[in-house]
Wavefront OBJ file of the C-alpha trace (Angstrom):
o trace
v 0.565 -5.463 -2.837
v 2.139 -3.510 0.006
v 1.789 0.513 -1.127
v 5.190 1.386 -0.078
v 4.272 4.509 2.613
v 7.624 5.297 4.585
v 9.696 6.932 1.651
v 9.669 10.602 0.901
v 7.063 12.983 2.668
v 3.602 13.400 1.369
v 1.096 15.713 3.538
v -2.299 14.259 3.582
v -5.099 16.234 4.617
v -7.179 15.426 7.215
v -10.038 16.440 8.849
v -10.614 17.508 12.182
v -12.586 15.664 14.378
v -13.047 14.027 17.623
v -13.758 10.085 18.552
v -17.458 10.617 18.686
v -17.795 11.866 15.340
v -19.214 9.076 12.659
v -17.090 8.048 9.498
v -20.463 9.845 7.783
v -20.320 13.552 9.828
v -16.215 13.316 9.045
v -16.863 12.805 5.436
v -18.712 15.610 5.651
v -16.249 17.823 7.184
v -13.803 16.905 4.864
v -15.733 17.713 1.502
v -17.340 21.052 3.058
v -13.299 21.828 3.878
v -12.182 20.937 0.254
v -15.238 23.080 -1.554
v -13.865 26.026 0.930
v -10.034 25.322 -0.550
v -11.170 25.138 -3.850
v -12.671 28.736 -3.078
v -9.810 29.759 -2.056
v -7.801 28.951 -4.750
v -9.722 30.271 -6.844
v -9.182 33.416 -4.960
v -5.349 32.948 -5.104
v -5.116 31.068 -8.231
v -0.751 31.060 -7.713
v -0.812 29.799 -4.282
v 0.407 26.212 -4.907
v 0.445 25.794 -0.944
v -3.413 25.763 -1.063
v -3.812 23.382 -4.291
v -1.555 21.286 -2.550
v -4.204 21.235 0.164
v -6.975 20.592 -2.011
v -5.482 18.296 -3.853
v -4.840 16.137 -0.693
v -8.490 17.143 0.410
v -9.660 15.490 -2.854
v -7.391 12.673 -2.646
v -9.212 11.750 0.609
v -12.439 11.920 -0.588
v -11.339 9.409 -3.237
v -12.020 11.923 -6.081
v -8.871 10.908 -7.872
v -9.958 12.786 -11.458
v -10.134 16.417 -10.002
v -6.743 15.631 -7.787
v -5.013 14.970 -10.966
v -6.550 17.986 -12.286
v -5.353 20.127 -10.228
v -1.781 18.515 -9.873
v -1.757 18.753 -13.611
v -2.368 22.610 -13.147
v 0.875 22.734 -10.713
v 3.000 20.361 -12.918
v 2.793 22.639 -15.906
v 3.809 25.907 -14.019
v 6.751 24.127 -12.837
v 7.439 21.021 -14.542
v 10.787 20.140 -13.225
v 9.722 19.879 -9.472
v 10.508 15.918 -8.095
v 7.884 16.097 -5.372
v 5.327 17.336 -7.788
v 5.492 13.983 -10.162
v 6.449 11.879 -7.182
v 2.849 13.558 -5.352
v 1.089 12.465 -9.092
v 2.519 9.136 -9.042
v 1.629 8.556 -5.591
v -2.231 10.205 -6.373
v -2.428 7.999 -9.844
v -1.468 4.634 -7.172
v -4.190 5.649 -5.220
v -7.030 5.602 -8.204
v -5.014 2.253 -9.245
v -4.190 3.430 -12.300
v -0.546 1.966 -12.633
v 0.459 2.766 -15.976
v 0.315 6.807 -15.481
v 1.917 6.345 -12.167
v 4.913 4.096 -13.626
v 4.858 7.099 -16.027
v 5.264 9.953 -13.804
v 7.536 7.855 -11.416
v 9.303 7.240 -14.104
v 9.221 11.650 -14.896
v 9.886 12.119 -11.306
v 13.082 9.988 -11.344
v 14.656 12.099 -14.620
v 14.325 15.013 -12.474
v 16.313 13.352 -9.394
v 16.891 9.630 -8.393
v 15.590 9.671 -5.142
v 15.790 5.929 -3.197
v 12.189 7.150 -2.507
v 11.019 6.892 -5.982
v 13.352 3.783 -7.078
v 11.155 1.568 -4.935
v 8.169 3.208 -5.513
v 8.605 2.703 -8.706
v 9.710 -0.858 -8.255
v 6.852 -1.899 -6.100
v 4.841 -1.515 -9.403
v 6.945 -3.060 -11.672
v 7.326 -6.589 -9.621
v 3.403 -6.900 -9.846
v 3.705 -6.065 -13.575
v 6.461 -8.926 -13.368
v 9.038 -6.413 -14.427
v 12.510 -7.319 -14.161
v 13.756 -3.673 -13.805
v 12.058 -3.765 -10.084
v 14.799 -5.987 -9.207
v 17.541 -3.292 -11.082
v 16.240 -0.837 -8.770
v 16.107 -2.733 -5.989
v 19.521 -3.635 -6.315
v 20.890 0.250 -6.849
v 19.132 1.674 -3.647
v 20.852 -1.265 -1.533
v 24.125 -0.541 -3.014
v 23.145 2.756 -1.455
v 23.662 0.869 1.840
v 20.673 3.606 3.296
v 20.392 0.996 6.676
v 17.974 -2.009 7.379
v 14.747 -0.201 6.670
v 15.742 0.075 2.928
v 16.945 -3.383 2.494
v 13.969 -5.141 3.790
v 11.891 -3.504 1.410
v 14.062 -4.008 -1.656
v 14.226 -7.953 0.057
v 10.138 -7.194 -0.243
v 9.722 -5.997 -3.586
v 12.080 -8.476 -4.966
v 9.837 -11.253 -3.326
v 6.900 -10.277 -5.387
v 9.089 -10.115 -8.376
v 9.840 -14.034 -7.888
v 6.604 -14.543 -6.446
v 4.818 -13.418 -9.349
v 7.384 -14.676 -12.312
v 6.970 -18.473 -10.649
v 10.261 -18.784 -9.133
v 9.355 -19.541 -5.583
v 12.656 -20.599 -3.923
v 13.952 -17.461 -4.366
v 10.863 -15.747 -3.505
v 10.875 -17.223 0.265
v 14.798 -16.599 0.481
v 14.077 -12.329 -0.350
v 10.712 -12.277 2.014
v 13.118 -14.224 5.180
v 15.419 -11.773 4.298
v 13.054 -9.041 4.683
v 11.890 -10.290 8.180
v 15.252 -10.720 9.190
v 15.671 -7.078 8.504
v 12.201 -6.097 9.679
v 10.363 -8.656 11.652
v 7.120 -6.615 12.083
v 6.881 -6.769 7.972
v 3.399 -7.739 8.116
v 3.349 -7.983 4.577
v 6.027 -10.025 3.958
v 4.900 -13.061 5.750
v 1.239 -12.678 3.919
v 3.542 -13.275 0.918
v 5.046 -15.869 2.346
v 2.355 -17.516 3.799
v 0.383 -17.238 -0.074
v 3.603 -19.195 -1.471
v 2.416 -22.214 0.456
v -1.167 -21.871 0.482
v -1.799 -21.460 -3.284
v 0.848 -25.068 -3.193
v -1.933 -26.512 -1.100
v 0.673 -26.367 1.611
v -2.484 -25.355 3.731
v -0.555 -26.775 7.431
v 2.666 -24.454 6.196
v 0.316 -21.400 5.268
v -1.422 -21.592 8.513
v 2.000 -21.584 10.598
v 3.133 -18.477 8.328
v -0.036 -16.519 9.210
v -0.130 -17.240 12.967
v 3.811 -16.054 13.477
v 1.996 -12.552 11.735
v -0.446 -12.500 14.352
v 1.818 -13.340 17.021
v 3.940 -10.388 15.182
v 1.024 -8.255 15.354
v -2.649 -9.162 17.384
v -4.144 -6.479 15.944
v -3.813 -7.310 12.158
v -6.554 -8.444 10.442
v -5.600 -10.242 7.091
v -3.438 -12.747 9.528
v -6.241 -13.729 11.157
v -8.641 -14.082 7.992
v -5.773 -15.899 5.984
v -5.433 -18.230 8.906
v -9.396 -18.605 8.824
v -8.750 -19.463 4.928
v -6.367 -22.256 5.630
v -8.547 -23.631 8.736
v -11.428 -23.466 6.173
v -9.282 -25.691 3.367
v -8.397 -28.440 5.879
v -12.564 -28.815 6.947
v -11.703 -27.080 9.995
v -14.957 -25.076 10.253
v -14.640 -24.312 13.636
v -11.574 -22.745 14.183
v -11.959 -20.843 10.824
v -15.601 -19.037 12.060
v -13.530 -18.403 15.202
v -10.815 -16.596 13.290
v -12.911 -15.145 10.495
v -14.900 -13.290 13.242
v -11.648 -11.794 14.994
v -10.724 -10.639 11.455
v -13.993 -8.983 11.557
v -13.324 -7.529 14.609
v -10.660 -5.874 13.804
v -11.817 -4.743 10.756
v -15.683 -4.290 9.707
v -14.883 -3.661 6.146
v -13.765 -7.505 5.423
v -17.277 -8.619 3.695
v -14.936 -11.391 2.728
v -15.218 -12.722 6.270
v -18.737 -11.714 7.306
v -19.896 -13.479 4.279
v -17.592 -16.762 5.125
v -18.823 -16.804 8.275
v -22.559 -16.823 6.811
v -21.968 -19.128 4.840
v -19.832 -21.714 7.645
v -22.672 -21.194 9.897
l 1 2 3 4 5 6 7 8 9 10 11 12 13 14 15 16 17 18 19 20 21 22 23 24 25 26 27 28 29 30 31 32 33 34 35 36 37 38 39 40 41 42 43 44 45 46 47 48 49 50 51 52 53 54 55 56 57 58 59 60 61 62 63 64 65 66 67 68 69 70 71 72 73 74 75 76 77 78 79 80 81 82 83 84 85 86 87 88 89 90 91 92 93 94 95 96 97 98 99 100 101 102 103 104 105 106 107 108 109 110 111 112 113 114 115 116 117 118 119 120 121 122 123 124 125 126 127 128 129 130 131 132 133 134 135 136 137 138 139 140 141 142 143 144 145 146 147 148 149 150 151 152 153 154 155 156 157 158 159 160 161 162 163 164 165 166 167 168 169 170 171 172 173 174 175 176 177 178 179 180 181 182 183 184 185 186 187 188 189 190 191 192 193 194 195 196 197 198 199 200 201 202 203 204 205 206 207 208 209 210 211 212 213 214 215 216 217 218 219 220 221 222 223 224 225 226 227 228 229 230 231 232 233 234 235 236 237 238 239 240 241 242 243 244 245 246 247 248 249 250 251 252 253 254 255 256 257 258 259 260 261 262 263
């Protein structure tokens, strides 16, 4: 499920470092930076600029428990702050623990109902196979807030139908959102999953080229059209596309071990 990342602005930390320096030194970096924030908050205990830091510091090293901590401690000296929920929802997404961040979405939304949260919010509810995702879908395009918004409300309603069965009208919202966006990567992986779980594996395989053409640099388009080369006994072609997934991205075992085991 797409993690909806354009809406309202959240300030990551991130460490500094040049191209030389290995994933392992930059870990590194970051964790000796956040045990020097949370020294310094500790110092200045009121200073939510700096637990803002650490928190994002934390969120980065994937230590989603102490984040929330922290956020927790900023949420209860001023409980009525949007970005503050909106920044736990976001954190709570992250550790992929949906119902607290459908919770404090939901918090965040009381406070002010920010387009920015509606589909936030909604993204989670279509997977949950919500029908309110497609209630707030349809207020923040009534908002008429330019093409942008409406191809993801077009997106999140997709995975609404997608996921409640009704396919028809899952293809007409994803079009829609490629009409609006045409670099929508995610849309046509939706798309393209419509067919192949039909066994539609020729109309999958059409679906995930167009991404690639789309985008050459995207991995899942080339893996998903490895998948679909792979169902029609292509073997072949799929090892060929498996390994530029691969290429692109290291961290698809899913491919390294396909290609093992096509080999």
């Amino acid at each position: 499920m797409k993690k909806i990342a354009l809406f309202a602005g959240i300030v990551f930390f991130a460490a500094a470092c040049n191209n030389h320096t290995s994933d392992h030194q930059s870990s590194d970096n970051l964790s000796a930076k956040a045990q020097d924030l949370s020294q310094k908050v500790q110092q200045h205990p009121d200073s939510a600029g700096l637990r803002l830091q650490l928190v994002d510091a934390l969120d980065s090293l994937n230590n989603y428990k102490e984040a929330a901590a922290q956020m927790d401690l900023l949420i209860r000296k001023d409980s009525l702050n949007y970005g503050l929920w909106f920044r736990k929802a976001r954190l709570q997404e992250s550790a992929k623990d949906t119902l607290q961040a459908i919770e404090a979405y939901n918090k965040a939304l009381h406070i002010y109902p920010s387009p920015d949260g509606m589909l936030s919010l909604a993204n989670l509810l279509a997977e949950k196979k919500n029908e309110n995702a497609l209630l707030l879908c349809q207020r923040v395009a009534e908002l008429r807030l330019g093409r942008e918004y409406i191809a993801h409300c077009s997106f999140i309603s997709g995975v609404y139908y997608a996921r409640t069965g009704n396919t028809e009208r899952a293809l007409q919202a994803f079009d829609n959102c490629i009409n609006n966006d045409f670099s929508y990567m995610e849309a046509y992986q939706e798309k393209g999953f419509i067919f192949y779980d039909a066994g539609k594996y020729a109309d999958a395989l059409k679906i995930f080229q167009m991404a690639a053409q789309v985008n050459n640099t995207y991995a899942d388009a080339y893996y998903w059209q490895a998948k679909c080369y792979e169902a029609m006994n292509q073997k072949a072609e799929a090892i060929k596309n498996y390994q530029t997934a691969l290429g692109l991205d290291n961290q698809l075992k899913e491919a390294a071990a396909a290609i093992k085991r096509l080999q």
